[in-house]
N, C-alpha and C positions, 0 to 999 in steps of 0.2 A: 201361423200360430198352430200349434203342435194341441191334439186332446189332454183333455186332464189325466187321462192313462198313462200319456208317457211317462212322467212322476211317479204312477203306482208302480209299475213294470218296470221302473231302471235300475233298480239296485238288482232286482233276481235275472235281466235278460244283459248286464251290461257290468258287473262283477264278477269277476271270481269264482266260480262253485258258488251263486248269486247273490252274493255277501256274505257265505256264512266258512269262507276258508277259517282253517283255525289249526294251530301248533297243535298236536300230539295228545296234550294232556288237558286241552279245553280254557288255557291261561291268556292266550290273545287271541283275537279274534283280526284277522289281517283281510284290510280293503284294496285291492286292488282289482284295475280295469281289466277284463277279458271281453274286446270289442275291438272293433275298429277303429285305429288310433290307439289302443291301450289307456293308460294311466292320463294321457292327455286327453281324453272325452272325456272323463269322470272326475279331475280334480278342481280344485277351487282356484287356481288358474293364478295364485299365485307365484309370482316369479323373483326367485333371492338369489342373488348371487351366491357362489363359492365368496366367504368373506378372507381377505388376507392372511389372516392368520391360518386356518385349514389348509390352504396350497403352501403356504411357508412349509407345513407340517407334510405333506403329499410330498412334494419334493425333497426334504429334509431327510426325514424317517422310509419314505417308502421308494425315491429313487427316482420319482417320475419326473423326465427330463422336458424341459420348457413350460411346466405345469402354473409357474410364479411368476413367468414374465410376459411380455409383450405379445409377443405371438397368441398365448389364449386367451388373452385380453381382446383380441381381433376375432377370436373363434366366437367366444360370448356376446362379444357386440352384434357380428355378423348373424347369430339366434333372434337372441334379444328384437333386432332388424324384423326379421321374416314372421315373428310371431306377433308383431305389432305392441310389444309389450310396454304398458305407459303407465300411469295413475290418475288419467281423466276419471276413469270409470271405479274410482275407489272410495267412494264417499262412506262416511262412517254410518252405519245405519244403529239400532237401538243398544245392540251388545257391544258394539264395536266403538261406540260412543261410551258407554259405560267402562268399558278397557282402555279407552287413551285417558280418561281423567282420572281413572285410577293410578295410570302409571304416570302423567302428569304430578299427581298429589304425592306420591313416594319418592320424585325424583327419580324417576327411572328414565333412560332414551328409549323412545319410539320414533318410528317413523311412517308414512303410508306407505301401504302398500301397493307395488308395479304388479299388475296384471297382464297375461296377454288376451287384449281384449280388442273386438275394435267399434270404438265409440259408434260410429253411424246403427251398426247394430243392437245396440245394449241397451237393455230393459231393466230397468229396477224391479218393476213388476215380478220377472222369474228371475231374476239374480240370484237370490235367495236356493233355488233348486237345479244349480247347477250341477251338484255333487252324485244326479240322473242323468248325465248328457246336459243337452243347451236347446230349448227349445227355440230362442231368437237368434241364433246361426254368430252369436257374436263372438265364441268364442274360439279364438285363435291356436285352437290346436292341433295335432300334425293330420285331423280328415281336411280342416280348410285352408293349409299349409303344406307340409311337408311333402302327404301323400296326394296333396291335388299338383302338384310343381312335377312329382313322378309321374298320375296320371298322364299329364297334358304332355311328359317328353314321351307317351307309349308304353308308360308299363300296364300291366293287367294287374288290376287286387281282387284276389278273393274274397270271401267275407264267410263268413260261418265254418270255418277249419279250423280243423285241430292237429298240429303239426302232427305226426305220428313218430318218426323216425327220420336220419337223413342218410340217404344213402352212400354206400362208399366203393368206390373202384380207383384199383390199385394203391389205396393208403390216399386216397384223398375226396371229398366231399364231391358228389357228381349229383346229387339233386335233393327233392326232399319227397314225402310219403306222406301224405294226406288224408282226412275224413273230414267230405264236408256233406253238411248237411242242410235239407232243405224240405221240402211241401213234400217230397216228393221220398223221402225217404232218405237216408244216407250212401253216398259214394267215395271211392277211394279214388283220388287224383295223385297221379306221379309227375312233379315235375324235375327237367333235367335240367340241369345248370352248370356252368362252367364256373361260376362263384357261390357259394351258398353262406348269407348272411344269417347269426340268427341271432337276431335281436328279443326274445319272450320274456328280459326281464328278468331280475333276483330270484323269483320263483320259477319260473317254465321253461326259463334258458337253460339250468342244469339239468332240469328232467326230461328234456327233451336228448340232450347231452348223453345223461345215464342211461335211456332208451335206443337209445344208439349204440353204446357200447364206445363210445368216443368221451373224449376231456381230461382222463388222466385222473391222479389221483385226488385233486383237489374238486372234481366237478360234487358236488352237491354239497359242501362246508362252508365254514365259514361265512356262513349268512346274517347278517345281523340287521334287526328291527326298528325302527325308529318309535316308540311307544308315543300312544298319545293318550292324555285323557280329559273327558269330558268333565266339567266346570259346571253345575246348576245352582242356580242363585233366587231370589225371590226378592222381585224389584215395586216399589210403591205404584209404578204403573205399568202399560203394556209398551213391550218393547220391540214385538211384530218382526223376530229374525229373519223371517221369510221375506219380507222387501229390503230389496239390495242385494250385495256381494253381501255371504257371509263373512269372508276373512281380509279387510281390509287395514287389520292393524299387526305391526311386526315390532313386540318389543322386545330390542336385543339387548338390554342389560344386561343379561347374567350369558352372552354369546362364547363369552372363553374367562370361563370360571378356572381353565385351568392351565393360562398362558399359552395357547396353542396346541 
């Protein structure tokens, strides 16, 4: 069991510019993970597939070959697999009760929602405040997955870098450049590599990109947001969103308003 600290501290030691990233002009405020793991320690762990119509649309419109058939059907299960992803651990807690009988009542489809979670570990108690990290270790994302399956074949992880630059000889990616920081003050780490991945995500992938002087013409465009907003309601009794999964309801009625 993790202190009540970890809750106060997650959002500013385990987000983004500590939650407070935000477009240009102050009009969204954008949550994502800058941590170990990224976006997978910090999100609500639920897991949706790509629905049929969108990959119809991917491959159709944008070219992308094997995207609608069987093969990433095998790529998604084979995820799905490794991250333990299920609906044992999706019980509807007070809001989330309140949202299936609404959409019940209007005639709308819902469904529960798959998490990747794994039951032996999962607490209703902090479910609620996963959207800080996971203080009951249950949650299935790429530190107790992906990057422990890395760890255990031998790779090394850093932890408190910030990518700086990647290096380049002769027109091709030879390592990366480093600041990481610690008790101890900050140092510059050079690693050399004969493949250099960079995976930082819709935000940090490009500007690590532009900071390079590498990507071409398209590296920092076309970005786009997925908006969300917050719902406040006022209910005849208490509805305690903090015990449970916050988001264990998916309703897809209105999913392809606009035929794919």
């Amino acid at each position: 069991t993790a202190s009540p600290t970890e809750d106060d501290t997650g959002m500013s030691t385990r987000y983004c510019r500590g939650g407070r990233a935000a477009t240009l002009g102050g009009g969204v405020t954008i949550l994502a993970g800058a941590t170990l793991g990224g976006g997978t320690t910090i999100n609500w762990m639920n897991c949706v597939l790509p629905p049929a119509h969108v990959r119809d649309d991917w491959a159709r419109e944008h070219g992308i070959d094997g995207i609608d058939g069987a093969e990433f059907d095998a790529d998604l299960s084979c995820v799905l697999n490794r991250i333990g992803a299920t609906d044992e651990c999706s019980a509807y807690n007070g809001p989330n009760q309140r949202l299936a009988h609404g959409a019940s009542r209007l005639g709308w489809s819902f469904r529960r929602a798959v998490r990747n979670v794994d039951p032996a570990r999962y607490s209703e108690e902090s479910g609620g405040f996963v959207g800080y990290g996971d203080r009951s270790g249950a949650k299935q994302g790429a530190v107790n997955t992906f990057l422990a399956d890395a760890s255990q074949s031998g790779a090394r992880i850093l932890t408190s870098c910030h990518a700086e630059r990647i290096m380049m000889r002769a027109g091709r990616a030879a390592g990366v450049m480093v600041t990481q920081r610690g008790a101890k003050g900050a140092r510059t780490v050079h690693v050399d590599a004969a493949t250099v991945v960079v995976a930082g995500g819709a935000l940090e992938t490009p500007a690590l990109l532009l900071r390079s002087e590498i990507g071409g013409a398209h590296a920092g465009r076309h970005l786009h947001l997925h908006p969300v907003a917050a719902l406040a309601a006022i209910y005849a009794g208490p509805q305690n969103p903090w015990v449970g999964a916050p988001q264990t309801v998916v309703v897809d009625e209105f999913a392809d308003v606009e035929h794919g």
